[in-house]
C-alpha positions as a Markdown table, in Angstrom:
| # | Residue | x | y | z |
|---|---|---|---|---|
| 1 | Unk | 139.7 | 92.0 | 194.2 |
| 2 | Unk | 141.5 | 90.9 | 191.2 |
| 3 | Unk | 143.7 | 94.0 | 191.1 |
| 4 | Unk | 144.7 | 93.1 | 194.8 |
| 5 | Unk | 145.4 | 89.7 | 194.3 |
| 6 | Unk | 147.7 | 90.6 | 190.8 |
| 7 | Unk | 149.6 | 93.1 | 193.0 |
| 8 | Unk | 150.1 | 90.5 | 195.6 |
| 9 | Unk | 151.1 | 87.9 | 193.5 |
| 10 | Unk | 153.7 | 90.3 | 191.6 |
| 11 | Unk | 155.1 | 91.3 | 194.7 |
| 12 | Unk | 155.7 | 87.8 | 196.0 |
| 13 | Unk | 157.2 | 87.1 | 192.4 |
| 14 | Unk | 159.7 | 89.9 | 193.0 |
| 15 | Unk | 160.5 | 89.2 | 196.7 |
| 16 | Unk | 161.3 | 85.7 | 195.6 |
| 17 | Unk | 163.6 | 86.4 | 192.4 |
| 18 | Unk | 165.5 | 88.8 | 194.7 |
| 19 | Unk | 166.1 | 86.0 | 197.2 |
| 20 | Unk | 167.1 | 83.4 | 194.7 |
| 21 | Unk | 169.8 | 86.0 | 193.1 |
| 22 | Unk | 170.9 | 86.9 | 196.9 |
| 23 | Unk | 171.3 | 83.1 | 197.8 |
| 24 | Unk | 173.4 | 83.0 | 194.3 |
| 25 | Unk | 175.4 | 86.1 | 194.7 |
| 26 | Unk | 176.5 | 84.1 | 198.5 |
| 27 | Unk | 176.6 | 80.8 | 196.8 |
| 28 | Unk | 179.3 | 81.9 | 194.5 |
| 29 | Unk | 181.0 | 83.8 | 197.2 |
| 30 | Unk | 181.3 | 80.6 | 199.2 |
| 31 | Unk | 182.4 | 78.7 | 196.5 |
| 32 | Unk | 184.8 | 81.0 | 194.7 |
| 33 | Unk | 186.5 | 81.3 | 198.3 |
| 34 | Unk | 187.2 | 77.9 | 198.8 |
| 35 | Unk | 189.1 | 77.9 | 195.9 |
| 36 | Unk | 191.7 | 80.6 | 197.2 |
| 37 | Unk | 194.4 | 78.3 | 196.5 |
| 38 | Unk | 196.4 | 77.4 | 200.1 |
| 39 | Unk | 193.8 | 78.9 | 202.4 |
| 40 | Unk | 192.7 | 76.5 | 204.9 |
| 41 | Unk | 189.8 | 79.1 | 206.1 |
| 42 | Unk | 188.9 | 82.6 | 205.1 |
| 43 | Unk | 186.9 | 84.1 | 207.7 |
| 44 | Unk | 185.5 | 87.8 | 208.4 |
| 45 | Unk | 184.7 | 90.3 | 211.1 |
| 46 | Unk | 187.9 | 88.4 | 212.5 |
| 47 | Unk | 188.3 | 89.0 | 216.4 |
| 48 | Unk | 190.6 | 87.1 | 219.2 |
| 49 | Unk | 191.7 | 87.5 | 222.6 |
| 50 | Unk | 194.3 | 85.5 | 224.7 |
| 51 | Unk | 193.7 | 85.8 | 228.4 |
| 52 | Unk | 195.7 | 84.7 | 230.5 |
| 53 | Unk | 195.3 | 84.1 | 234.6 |
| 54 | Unk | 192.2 | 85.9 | 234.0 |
| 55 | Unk | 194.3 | 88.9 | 232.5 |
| 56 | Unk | 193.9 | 89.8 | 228.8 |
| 57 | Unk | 197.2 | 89.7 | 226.9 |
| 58 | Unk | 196.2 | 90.5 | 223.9 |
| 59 | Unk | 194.1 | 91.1 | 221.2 |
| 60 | Unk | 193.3 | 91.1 | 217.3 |
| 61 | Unk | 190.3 | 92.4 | 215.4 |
| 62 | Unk | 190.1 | 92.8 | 211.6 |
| 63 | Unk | 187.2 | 93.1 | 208.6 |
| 64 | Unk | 188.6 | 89.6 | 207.5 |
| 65 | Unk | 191.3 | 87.1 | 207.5 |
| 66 | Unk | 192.6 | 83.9 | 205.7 |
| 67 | Unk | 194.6 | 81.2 | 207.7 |
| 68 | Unk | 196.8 | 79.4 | 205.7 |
| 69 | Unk | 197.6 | 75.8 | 207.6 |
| 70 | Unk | 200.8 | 75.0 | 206.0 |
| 71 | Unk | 202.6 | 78.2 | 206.9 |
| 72 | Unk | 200.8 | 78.4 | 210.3 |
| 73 | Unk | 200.0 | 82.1 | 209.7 |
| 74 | Unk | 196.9 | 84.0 | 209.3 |
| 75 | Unk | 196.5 | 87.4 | 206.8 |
| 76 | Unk | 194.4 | 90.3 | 208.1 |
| 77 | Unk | 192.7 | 93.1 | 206.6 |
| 78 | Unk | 192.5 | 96.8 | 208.5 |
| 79 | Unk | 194.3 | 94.7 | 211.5 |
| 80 | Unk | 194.2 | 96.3 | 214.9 |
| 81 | Unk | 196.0 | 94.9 | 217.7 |
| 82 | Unk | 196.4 | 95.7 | 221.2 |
| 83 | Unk | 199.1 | 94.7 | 223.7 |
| 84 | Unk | 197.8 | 94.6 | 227.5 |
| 85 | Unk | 200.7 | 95.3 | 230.2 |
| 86 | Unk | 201.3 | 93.6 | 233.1 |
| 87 | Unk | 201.0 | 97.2 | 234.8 |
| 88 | Unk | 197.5 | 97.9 | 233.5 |
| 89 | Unk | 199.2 | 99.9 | 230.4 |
| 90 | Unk | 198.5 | 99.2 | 226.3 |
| 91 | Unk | 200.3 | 99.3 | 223.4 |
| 92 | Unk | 197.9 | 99.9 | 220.1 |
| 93 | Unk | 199.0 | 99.1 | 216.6 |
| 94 | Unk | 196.8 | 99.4 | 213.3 |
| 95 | Unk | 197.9 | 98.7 | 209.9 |
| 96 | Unk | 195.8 | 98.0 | 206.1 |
| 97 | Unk | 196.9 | 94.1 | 206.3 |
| 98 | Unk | 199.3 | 92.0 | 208.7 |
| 99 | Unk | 200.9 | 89.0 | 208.8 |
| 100 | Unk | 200.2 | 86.8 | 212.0 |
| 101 | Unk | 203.0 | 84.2 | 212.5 |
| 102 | Unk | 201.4 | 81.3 | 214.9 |
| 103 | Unk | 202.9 | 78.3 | 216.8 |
| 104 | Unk | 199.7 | 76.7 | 217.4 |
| 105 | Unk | 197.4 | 79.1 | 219.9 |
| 106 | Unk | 200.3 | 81.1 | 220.5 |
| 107 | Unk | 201.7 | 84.6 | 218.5 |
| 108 | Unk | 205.0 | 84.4 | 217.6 |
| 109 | Unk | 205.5 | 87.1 | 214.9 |
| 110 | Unk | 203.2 | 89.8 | 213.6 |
| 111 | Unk | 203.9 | 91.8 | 210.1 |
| 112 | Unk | 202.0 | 94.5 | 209.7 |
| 113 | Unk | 202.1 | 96.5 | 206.3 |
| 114 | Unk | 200.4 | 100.0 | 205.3 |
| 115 | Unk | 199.8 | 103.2 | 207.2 |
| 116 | Unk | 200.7 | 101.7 | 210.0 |
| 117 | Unk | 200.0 | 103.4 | 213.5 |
| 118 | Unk | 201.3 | 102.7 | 216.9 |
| 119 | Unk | 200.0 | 103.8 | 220.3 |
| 120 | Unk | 202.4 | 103.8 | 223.0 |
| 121 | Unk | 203.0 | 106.2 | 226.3 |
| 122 | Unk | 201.0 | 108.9 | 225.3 |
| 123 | Unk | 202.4 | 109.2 | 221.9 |
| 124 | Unk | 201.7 | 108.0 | 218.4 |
| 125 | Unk | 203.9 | 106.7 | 215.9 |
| 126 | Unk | 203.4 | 106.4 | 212.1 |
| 127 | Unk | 205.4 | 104.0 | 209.7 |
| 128 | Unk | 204.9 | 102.0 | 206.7 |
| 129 | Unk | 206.2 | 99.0 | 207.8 |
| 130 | Unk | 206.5 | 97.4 | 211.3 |
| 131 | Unk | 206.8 | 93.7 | 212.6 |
| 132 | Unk | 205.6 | 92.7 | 216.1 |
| 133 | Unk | 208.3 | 90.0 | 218.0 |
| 134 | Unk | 206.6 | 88.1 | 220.6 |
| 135 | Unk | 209.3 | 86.4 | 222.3 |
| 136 | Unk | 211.3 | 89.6 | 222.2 |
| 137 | Unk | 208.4 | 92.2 | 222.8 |
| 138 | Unk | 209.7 | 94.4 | 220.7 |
| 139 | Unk | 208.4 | 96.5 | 217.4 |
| 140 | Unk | 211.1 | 97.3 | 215.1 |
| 141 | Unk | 209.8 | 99.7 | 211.8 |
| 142 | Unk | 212.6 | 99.4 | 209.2 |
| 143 | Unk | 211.5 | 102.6 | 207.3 |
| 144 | Unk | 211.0 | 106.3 | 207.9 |
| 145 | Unk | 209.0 | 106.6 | 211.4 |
| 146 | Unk | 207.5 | 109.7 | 212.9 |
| 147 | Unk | 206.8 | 110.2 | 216.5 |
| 148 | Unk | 204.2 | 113.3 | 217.4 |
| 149 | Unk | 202.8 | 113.7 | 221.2 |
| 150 | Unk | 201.6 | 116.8 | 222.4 |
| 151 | Unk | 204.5 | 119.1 | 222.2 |
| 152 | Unk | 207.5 | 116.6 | 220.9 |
| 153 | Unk | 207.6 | 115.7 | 217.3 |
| 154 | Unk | 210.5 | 113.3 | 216.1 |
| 155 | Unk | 211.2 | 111.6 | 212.8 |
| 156 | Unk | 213.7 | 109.2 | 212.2 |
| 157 | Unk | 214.7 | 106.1 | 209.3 |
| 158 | Unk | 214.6 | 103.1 | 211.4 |
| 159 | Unk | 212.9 | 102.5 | 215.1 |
| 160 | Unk | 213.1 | 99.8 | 217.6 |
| 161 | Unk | 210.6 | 99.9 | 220.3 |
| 162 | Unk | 210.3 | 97.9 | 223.7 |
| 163 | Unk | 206.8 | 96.9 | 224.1 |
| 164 | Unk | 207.5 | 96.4 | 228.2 |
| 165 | Unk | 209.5 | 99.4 | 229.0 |
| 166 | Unk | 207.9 | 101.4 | 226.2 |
| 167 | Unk | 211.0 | 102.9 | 225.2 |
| 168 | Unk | 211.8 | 103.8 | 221.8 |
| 169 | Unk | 215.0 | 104.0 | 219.9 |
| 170 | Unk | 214.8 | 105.8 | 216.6 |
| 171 | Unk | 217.9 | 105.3 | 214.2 |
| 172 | Unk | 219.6 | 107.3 | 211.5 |
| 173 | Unk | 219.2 | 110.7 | 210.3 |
| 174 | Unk | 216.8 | 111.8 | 213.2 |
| 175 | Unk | 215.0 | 115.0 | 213.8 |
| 176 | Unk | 213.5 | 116.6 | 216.3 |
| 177 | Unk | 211.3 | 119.6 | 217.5 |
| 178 | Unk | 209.9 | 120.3 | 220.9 |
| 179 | Unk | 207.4 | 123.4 | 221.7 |
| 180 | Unk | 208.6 | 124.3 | 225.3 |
| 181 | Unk | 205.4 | 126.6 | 225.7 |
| 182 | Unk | 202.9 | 123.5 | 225.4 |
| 183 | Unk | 205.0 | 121.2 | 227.5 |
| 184 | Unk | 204.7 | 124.0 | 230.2 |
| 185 | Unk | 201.4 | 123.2 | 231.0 |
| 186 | Unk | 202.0 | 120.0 | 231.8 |
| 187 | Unk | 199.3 | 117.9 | 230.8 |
| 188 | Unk | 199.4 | 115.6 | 227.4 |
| 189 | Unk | 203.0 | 114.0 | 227.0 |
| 190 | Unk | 204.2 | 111.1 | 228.8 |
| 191 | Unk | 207.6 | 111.6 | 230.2 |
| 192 | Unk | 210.9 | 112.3 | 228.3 |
């Protein structure tokens, strides 16, 4: 009976000491984040939507972000944002961190840095770089871009994308190769 109650007793000591260095370890945390200097919040599993009319418009999602009030912008890690169409069609992008430009609820600019992937019509683009203009719906990338879909496979320096119309325009020293044979059987690809 003594054994049992020993064991018990040691058990409960451990359970305890591993809660008090838990509640620490977060402690710590807490504090050593509210001493980010310039963030207003620091927040994580970040996720937001804007509907509108009872329509989504868009939305964000990212492992965390920190909103900095003076600059009225918030800075995402592994960001992923999709654009909803009018016309029932998306527009995807994912990047390592973005820069989210705000004038109060609403979006106004989104930089989005590192292996950067865009959805759009059926195809996907990479880049390094890319910035989001609300106003404008447009994506520019203002490095090296590559465009692959099912049998089209472009690269180019410089793109500028129209979120709406999803047209893209790729700029300077472009390439191209098309396989004929897989665009013969007619499934994949959006249009040309």
């Amino acid at each position: 009976m003594l054994l049992v109650a020993a064991l018990v007793v040691g058990v409960g000591a451990l359970v305890a000491r591993s809660l008090w260095q838990q509640h620490r370890s977060d402690a710590a945390q807490r504090q050593t984040l509210e001493f980010l200097p310039g963030v207003s919040q620091h927040m994580q599993d970040f996720h937001r939507v804007k509907i509108q009319n009872g329509r989504k418009i868009w939305e964000f999602s990212a492992r965390d972000a920190q909103y900095y009030d003076e600059d009225k912008t918030v800075v995402v890690r592994d960001a992923s944002m999709q654009l909803f169409l009018k016309d029932g069609r998306d527009v995807g992008l994912k990047g390592e961190q973005a820069k989210i430009l705000l004038d109060g609820r609403e979006v106004l600019r989104v930089d989005l840095e590192g292996d950067i992937e865009l959805s759009m019509g059926g195809y996907q683009v990479h880049t390094d770089r890319a910035t989001y203009d609300h106003a404008q719906q447009t994506i520019t990338a203002p490095g090296p871009v590559e465009i692959d879909g099912r049998a089209l496979s472009l690269r180019g320096d410089r793109m500028h994308a129209d979120v709406q119309s999803q047209t893209v325009e790729l700029l300077d020293h472009v390439s191209m190769h098309f396989d004929p044979a897989v665009a013969k059987e007619g499934t994949g690809d959006a249009p040309l």
